[in-house]
C-alpha positions as CSV (number, residue, x, y, z in Angstrom):
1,X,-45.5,-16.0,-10.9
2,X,-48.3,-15.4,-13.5
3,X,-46.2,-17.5,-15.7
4,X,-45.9,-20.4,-13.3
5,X,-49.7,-19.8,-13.4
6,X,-50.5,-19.9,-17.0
7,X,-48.7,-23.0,-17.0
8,X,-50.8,-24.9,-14.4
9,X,-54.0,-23.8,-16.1
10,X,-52.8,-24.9,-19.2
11,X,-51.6,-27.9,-18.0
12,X,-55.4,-28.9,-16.1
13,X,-57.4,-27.5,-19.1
14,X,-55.6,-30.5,-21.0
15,X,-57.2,-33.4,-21.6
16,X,-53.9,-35.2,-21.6
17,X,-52.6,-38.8,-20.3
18,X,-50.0,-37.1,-18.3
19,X,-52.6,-34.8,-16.8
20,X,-54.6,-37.6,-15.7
21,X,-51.6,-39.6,-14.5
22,X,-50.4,-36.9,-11.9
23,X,-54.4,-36.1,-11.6
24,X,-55.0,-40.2,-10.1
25,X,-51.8,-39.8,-8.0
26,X,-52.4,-36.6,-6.1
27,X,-56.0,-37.5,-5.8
28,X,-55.4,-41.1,-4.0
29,X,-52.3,-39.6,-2.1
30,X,-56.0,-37.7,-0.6
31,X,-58.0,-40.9,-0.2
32,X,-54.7,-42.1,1.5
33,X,-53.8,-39.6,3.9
34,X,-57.8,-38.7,4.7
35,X,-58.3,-42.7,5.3
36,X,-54.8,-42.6,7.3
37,X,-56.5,-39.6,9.9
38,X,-59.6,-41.8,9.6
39,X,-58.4,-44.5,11.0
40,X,-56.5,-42.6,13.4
41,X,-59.5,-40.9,15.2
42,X,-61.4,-43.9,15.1
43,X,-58.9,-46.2,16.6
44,X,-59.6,-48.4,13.7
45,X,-56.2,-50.6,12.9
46,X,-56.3,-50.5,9.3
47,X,-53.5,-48.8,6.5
48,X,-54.9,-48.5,3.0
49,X,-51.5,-46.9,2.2
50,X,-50.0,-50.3,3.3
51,X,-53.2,-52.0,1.5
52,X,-52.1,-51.2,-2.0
53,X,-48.2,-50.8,-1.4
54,X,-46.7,-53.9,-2.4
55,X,-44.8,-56.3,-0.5
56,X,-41.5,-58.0,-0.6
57,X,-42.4,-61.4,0.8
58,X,-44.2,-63.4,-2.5
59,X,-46.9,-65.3,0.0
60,X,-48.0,-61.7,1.1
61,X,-48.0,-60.5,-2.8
62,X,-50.3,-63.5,-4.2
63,X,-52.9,-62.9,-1.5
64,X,-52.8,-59.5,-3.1
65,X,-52.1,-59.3,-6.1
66,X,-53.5,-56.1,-7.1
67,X,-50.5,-54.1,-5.3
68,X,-48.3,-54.1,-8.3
69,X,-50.6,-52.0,-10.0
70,X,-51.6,-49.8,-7.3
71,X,-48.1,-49.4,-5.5
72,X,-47.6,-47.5,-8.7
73,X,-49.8,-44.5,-8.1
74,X,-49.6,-45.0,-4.1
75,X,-47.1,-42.6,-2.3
76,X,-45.4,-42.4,0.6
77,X,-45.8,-38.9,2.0
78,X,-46.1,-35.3,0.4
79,X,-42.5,-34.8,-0.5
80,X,-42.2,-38.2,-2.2
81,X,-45.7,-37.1,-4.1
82,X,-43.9,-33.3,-5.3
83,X,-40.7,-35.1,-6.4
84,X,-42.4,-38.0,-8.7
85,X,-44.9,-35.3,-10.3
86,X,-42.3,-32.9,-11.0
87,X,-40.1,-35.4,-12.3
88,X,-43.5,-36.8,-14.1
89,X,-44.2,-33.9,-15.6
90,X,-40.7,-32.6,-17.1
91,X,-39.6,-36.0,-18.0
92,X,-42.9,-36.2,-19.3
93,X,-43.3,-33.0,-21.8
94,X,-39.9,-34.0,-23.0
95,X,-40.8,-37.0,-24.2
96,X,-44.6,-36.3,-26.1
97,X,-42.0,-33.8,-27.8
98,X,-41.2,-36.6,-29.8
99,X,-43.8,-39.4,-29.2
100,X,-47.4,-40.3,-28.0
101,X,-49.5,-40.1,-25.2
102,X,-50.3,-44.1,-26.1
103,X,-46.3,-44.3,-25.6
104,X,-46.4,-42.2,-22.6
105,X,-49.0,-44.4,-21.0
106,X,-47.2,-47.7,-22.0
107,X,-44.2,-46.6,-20.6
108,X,-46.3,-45.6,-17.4
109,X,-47.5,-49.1,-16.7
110,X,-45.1,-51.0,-17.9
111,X,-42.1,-49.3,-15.9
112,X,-44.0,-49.9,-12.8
113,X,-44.7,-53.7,-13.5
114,X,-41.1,-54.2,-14.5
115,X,-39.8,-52.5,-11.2
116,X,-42.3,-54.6,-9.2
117,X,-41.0,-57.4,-10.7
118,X,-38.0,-56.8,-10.4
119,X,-37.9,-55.9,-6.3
120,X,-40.1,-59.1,-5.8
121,X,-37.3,-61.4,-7.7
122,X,-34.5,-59.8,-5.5
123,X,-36.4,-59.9,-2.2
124,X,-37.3,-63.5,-2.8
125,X,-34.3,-64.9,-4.9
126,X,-31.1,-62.8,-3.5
127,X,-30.1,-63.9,-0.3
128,X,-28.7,-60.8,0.8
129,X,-32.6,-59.4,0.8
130,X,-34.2,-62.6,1.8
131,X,-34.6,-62.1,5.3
132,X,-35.5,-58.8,4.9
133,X,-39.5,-57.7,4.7
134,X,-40.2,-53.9,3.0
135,X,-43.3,-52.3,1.5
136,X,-42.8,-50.9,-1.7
137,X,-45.0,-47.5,-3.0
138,X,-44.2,-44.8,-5.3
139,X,-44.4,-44.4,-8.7
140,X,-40.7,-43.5,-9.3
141,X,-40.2,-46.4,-11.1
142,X,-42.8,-45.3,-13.6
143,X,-41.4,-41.8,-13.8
144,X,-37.9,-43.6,-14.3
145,X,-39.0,-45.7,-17.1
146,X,-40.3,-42.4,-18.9
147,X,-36.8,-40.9,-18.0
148,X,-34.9,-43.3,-19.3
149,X,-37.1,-43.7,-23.2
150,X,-36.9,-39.4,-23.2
151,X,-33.3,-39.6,-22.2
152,X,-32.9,-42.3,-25.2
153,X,-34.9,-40.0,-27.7
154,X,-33.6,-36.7,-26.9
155,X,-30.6,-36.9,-25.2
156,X,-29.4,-33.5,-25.8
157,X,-32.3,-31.9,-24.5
158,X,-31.7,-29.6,-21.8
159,X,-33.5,-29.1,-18.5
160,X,-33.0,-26.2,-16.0
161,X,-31.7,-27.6,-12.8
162,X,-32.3,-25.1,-10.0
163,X,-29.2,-23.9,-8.3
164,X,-27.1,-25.5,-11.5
165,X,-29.1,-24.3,-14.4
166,X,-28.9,-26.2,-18.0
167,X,-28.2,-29.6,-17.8
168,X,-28.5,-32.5,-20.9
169,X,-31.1,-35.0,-20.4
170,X,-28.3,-37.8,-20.9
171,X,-26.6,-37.1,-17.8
172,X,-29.4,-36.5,-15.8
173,X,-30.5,-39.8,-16.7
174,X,-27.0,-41.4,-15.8
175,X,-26.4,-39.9,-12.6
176,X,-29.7,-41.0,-11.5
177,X,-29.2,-44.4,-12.3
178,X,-26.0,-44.7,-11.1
179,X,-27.6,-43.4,-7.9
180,X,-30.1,-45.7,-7.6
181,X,-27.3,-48.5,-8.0
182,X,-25.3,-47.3,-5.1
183,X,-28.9,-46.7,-3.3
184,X,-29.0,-50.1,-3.2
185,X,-26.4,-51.2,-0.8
186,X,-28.5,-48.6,1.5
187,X,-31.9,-47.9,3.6
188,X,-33.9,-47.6,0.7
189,X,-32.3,-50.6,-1.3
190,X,-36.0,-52.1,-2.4
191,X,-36.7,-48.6,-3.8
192,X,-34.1,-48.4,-5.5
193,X,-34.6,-52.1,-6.8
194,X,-37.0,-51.0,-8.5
195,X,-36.0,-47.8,-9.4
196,X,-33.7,-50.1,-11.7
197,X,-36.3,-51.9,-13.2
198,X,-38.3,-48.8,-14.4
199,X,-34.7,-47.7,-16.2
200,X,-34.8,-51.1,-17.6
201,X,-38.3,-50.8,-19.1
202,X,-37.3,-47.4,-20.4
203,X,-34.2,-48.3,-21.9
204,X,-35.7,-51.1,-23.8
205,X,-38.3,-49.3,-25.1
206,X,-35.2,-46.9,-26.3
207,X,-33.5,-49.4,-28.2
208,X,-36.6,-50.8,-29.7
209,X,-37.7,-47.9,-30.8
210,X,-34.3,-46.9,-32.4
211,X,-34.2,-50.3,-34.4
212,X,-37.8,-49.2,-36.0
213,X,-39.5,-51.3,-33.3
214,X,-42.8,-49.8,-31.5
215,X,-43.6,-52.0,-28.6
216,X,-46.5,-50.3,-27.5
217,X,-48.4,-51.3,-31.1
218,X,-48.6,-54.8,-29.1
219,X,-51.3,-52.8,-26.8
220,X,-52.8,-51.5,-30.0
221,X,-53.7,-54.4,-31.8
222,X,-54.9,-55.8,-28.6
223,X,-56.7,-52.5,-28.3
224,X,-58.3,-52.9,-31.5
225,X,-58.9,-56.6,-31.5
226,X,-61.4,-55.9,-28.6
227,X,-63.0,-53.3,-30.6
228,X,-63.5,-55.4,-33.1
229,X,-64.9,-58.1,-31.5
230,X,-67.4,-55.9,-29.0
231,X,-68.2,-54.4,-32.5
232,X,-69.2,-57.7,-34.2
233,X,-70.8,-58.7,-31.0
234,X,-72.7,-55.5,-31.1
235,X,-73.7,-56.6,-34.8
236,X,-74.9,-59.9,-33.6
237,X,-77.3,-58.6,-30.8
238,X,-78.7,-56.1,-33.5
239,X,-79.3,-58.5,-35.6
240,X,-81.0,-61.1,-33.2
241,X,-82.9,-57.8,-32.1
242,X,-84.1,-56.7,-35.5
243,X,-85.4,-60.3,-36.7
244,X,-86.9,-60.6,-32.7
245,X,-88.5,-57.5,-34.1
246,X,-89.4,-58.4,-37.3
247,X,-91.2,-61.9,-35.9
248,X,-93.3,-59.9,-33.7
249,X,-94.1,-57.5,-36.6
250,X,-95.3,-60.8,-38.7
251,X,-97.1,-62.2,-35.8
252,X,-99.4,-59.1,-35.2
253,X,-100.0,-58.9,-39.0
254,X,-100.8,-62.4,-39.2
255,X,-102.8,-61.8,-36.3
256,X,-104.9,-58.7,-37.8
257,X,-105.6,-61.0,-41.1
258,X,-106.4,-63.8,-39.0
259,X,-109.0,-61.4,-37.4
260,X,-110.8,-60.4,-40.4
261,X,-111.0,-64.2,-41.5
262,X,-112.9,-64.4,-38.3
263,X,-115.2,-61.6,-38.9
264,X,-115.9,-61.7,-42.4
265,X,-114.4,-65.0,-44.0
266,X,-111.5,-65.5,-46.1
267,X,-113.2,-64.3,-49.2
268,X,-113.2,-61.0,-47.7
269,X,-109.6,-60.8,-48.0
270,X,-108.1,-58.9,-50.9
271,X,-105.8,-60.7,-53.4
272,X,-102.8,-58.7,-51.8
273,X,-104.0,-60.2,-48.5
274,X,-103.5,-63.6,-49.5
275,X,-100.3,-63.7,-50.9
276,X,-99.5,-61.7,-47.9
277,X,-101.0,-64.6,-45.2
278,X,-99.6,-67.3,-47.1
279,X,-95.8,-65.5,-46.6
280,X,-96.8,-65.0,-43.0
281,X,-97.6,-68.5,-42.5
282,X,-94.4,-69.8,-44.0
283,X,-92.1,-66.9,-42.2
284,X,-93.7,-68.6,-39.0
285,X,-93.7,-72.0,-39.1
């Protein structure tokens, strides 16, 4: 028990992606269920959960088109939250073993957007789930994605299954895909959809990586190209600022030799002086 502890202490005092991935899950499942009771009491007829799950008919997903992003970190109920952040979490550590939080992150996102994909294509192309309308949440196609690419990286790593006890990464990863293909002929078949896609994403990365190919540095140059340019923009207004500056600094000069023309003449002004007005007066113009 004070091991279990240490752990989760560790794990929160860590300013990690992966902490803030499970942190932004737990947190909406919160917003969810608070809104959910809400809405409830009120009598108010309104389901954020069903706001930002994503759904399978494509007229319903372009009127909102933010749910395949937040389907992602949306989940169904409190068991489906515990699976996907365990599963996070262990899939998780295995793979920054070996790679990055960017890659962690990447794999993240881009596992959910391919499983999204994917279930949208087979709900609105396949005929056999055309007629059929489902609501998507859960972010097991994210956690499937970072699976898969830890699975591909260190596939002899072993994980302590409870009631089984050590079991390779490798076949972990292939009897949960082949799962999720059989899951597909059953209730849960748009789950399980997408649950495909995120092993898709994964696996790609996988190869990719394995032929000397980092995907993710696409996100990094994009990253930095952004830097750069809020960076040369940030130059620009500096520099616009410092010459704005540097006019009004002229102008009150001018203005304090002008002043002492006024008083006293323009003999009165020093040699220095001079040079210095006739400068001002050509800055100015």
């Amino acid at each position: 028990m004070a091991h279990f502890t240490n752990t989760i202490r560790r794990f929160f005092s860590n300013d990690s992606v992966l902490r803030w991935l499970i942190v932004i899950n737990v947190v909406l499942f919160a917003v969810v269920g608070l809104t959910s009771a809400a809405m409830k009491w009120t009598g108010i007829g309104f389901s954020l959960q069903s706001y930002l799950s994503l759904p399978s008919d494509i007229i319903a997903f372009l009127h909102h088109p933010w749910t395949l992003v937040t389907y992602m970190i949306t989940q169904y109920n409190l068991l489906h939250l515990l699976f996907n952040m365990l599963c996070l979490y262990w899939f998780g550590q295995v793979l920054l073993l070996t790679l990055s939080e960017r890659h962690l992150l990447w794999l993240y996102i881009v596992g959910g957007l391919v499983g999204g994909l994917l279930y949208l294509a087979v709900y609105n192309l396949v005929p056999a789930f055309s007629h059929n309308y489902a609501m998507l949440c859960g972010s097991s196609a994210s956690v499937l994605a970072v699976m898969t690419a830890a699975a591909f990286r260190s596939p002899d790593y072993r994980l302590n299954l409870l009631l089984i006890g050590p079991v390779r990464l490798r076949w972990i990863a292939i009897i949960t895909i082949v799962l999720a293909v059989i899951g597909t002929g059953g209730g849960n078949a748009g789950g399980e959809v997408a649950h495909i896609g995120g092993v898709i994403a994964g696996a790609w990365f996988g190869l990719m990586l394995r032929r000397g190919r980092d995907v993710t540095k696409i996100f990094s140059r994009i990253s930095e190209r952004r830097k750069a340019k809020k960076e040369q923009r940030r130059i620009k207004v500096d520099k616009v600022a410092s010459a704005m500056q540097s006019r009004r600094d002229d102008m009150s000069r001018l203005d304090e030799l002008l002043d002492k023309i006024k008083q006293s003449g323009y003999k009165s002004l020093t040699h220095k002086e001079r040079a210095e007005l006739d400068a001002l007066s050509k800055r100015l113009q």
